[in-house]
C-alpha positions as CSV (number, residue, x, y, z in Angstrom):
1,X,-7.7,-8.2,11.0
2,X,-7.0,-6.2,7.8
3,X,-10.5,-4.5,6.6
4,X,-11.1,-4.0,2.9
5,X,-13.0,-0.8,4.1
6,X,-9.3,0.3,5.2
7,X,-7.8,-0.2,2.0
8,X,-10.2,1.7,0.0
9,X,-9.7,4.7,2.3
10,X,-6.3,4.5,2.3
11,X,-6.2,4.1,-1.5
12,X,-8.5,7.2,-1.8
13,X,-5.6,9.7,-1.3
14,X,-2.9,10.3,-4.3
15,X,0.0,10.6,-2.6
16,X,-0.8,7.0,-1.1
17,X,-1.3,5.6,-4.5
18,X,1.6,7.3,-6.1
19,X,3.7,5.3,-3.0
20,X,1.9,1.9,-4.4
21,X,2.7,2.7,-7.9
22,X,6.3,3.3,-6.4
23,X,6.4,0.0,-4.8
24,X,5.1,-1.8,-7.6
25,X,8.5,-1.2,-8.8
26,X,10.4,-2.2,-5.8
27,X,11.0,-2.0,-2.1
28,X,12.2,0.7,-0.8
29,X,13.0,2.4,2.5
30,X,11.4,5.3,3.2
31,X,14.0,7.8,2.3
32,X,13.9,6.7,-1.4
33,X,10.4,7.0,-1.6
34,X,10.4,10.8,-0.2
35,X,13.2,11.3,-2.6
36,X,9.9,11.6,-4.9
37,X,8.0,13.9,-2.9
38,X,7.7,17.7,-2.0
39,X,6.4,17.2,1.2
40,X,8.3,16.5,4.6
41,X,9.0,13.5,5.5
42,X,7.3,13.1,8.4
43,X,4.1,13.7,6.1
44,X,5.4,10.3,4.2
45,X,5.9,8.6,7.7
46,X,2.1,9.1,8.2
47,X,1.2,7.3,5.0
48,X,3.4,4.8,5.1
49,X,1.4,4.2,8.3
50,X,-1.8,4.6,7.1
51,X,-0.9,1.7,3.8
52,X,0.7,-0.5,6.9
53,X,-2.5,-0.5,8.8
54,X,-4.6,-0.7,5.9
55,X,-2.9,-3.9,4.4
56,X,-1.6,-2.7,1.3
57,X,1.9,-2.7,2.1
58,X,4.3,-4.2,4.8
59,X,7.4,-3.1,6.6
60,X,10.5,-5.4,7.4
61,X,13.8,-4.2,9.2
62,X,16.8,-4.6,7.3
63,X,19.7,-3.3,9.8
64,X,18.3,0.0,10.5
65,X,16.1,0.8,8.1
66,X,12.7,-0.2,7.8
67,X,12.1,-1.2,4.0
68,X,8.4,-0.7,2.4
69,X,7.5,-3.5,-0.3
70,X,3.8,-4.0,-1.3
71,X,1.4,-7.0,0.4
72,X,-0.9,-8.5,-2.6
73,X,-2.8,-9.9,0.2
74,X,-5.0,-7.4,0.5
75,X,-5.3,-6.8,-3.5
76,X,-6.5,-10.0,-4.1
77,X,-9.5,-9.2,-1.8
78,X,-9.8,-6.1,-3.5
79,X,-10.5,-7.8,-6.7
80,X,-12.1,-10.6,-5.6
81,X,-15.2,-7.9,-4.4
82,X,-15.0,-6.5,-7.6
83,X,-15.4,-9.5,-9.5
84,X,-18.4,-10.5,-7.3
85,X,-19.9,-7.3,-7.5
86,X,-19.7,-7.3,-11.3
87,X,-21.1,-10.6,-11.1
88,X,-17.7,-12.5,-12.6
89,X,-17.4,-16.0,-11.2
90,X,-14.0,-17.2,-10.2
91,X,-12.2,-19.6,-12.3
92,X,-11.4,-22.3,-11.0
């Protein structure tokens, strides 16, 4: 069970959102996304991890490569607290 308390956390670090904004763009393995990084890449395994557990993204193998893509999923919660919390009903 994904826990929006996870996705905050996770989206609380740069790095993490700079891999989102990545992704926003397409999927990629996790080669490509370090391409855009100066930091090693087992430091990109680790959040890669972290947005896996959190929710905000998910992993698929495509032959041997594990390719990142973003999961909306988790988003959608996301907003919907926001919109309750400002008081914004849903439309229907």
């Amino acid at each position: 069970m994904i826990i929006v308390a996870d996705a905050f956390k996770a989206l609380s670090d740069p790095t993490r959102r700079k891999i989102l904004e990545l992704l926003q763009e397409k999927s990629m393995n996790a080669g490509e996304i370090a391409d855009y990084f100066h930091i090693t890449k087992p430091s990109i395994s680790h959040h890669l991890n972290i947005l896996k557990n959190s929710g905000l993204i998910i992993e698929e193998r495509c032959g041997q490569n594990r390719v990142y893509s973003l999961d909306m999923t988790v988003f959608q919660d996301i907003m919907k607290w926001f919109m309750n919390f400002m008081g914004v009903e849903e439309e229907l």
